[in-house]
C-alpha positions as CSV (number, residue, x, y, z in Angstrom):
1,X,-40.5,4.5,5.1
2,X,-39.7,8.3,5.2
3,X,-36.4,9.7,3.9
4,X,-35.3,10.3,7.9
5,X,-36.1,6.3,8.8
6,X,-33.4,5.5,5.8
7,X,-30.9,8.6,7.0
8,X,-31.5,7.0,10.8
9,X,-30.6,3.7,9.5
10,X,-27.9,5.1,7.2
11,X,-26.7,6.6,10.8
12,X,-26.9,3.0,12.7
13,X,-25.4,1.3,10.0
14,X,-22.8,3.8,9.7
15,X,-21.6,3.4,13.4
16,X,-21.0,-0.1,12.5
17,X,-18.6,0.8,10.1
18,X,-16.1,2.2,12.5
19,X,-16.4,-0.8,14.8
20,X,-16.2,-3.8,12.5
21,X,-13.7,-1.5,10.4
22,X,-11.7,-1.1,13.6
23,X,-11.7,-4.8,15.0
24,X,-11.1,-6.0,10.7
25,X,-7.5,-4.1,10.0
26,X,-5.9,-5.4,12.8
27,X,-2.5,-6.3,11.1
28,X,-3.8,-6.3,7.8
29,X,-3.0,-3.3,5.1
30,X,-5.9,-1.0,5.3
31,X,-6.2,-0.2,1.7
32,X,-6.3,-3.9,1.6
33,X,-9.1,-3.8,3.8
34,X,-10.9,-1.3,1.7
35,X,-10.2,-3.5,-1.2
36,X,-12.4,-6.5,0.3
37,X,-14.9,-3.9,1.7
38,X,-15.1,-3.1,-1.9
39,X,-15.8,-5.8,-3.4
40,X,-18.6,-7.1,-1.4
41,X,-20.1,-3.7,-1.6
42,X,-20.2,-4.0,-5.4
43,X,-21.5,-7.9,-4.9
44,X,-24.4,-7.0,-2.5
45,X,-25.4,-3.6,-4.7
46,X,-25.7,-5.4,-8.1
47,X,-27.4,-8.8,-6.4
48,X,-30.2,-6.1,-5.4
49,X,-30.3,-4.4,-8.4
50,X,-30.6,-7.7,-10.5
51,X,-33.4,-8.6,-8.0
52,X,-35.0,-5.6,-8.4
53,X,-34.8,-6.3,-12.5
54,X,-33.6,-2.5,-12.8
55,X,-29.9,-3.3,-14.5
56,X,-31.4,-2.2,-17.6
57,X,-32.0,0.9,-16.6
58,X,-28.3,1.7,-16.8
59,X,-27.9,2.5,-20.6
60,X,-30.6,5.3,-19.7
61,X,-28.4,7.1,-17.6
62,X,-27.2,9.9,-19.1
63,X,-23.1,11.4,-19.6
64,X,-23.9,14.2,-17.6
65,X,-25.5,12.2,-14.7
66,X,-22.7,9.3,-15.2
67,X,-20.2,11.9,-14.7
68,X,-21.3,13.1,-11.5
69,X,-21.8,9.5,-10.4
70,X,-18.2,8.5,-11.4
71,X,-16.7,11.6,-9.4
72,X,-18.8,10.4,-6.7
73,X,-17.7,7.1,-6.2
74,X,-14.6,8.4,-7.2
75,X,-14.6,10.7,-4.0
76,X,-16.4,7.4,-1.7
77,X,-12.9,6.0,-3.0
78,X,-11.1,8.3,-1.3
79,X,-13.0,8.8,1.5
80,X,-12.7,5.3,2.6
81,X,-8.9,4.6,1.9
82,X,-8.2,8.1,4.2
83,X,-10.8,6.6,6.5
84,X,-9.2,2.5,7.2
85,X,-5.7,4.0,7.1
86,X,-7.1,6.7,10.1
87,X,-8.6,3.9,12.1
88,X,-5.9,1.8,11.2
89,X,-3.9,4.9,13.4
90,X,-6.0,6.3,15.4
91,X,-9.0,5.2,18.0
92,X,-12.3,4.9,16.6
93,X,-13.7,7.1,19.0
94,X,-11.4,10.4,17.6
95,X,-11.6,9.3,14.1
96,X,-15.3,9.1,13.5
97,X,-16.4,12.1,15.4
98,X,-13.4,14.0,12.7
99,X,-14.9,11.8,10.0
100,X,-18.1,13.8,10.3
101,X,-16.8,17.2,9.6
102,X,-18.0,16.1,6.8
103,X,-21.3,17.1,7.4
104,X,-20.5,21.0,8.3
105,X,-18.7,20.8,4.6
106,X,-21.5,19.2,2.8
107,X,-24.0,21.6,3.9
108,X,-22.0,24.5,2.9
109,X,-21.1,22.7,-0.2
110,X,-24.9,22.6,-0.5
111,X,-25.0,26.0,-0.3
112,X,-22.1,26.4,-2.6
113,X,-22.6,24.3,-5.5
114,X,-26.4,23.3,-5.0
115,X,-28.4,26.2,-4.7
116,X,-29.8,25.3,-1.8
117,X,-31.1,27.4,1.0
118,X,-29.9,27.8,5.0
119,X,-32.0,27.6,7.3
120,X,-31.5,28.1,10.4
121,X,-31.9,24.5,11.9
122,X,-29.1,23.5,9.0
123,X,-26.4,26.7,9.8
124,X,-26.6,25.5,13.7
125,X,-26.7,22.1,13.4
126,X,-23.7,22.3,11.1
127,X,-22.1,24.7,13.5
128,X,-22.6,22.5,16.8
129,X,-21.2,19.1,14.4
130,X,-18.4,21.3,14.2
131,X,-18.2,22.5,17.6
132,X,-18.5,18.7,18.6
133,X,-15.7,18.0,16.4
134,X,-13.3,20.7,17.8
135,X,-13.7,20.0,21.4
136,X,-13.2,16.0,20.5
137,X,-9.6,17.3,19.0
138,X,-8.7,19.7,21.7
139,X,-10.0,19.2,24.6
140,X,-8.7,16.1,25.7
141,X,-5.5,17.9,24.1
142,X,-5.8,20.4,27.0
143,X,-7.1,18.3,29.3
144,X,-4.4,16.5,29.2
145,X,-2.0,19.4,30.1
């Protein structure tokens, strides 16, 4: 499979989240919810890395590279708790499209901290995400009017 199968079924899989998420923290705590989410995460991740034997492989990992995989989970952390508690507020269908302003930031971050080069497919796509996003919080703001 090509990195865009994985991204479409990181995408599919993604969309799932909001739903079960959604129906799952009725009346419960949502950093609760996270909490459980957590765990089976961390149970489903290690049962395939122990059945793909690479455990091992984790006293290679360099301090640099564990660093920047602590900060990351680190920000997943964070990311999530802001994300139940927002469903556990809001409706799924104006908390997910305002979830993915995080892609408009990640590609300037790219940008930013990665070195990595716009093109124009990437500066318009991010642009039109962010268009999306906006008219998803406003419009049926004026709309409503």
């Amino acid at each position: 499979m090509t990195w865009v199968t994985y991204a479409l079924l990181s995408a599919f899989f993604a969309s799932l989240v909001a739903i079960f998420g959604k129906i799952g923290i009725e009346g419960v705590n949502s950093n609760l919810a996270v909490a459980i989410r957590t765990v089976i995460i961390v149970v489903m991740a290690w049962g395939i890395v122990l059945m793909q034997g690479t455990a091992k492989e984790i006293f290679e990992i360099s301090r640099y590279t564990m660093t920047f995989l602590v900060l990351s989970a680190l920000a997943t952390g964070a990311s999530w708790l802001f994300y139940y508690k927002a469903l556990q507020l809001g409706e799924v269908a104006r908390v997910a499209p305002i979830d993915k302003l995080s892609i408009a930031l990640t590609i300037i971050m790219a940008f930013v901290f990665l070195g990595e080069k716009p093109t124009v497919g990437n500066v318009v796509g991010g642009v039109l995400v962010t268009a999306g996003i906006l008219s998803t919080i406003y419009l049926d703001q004026f709309l409503a009017r």
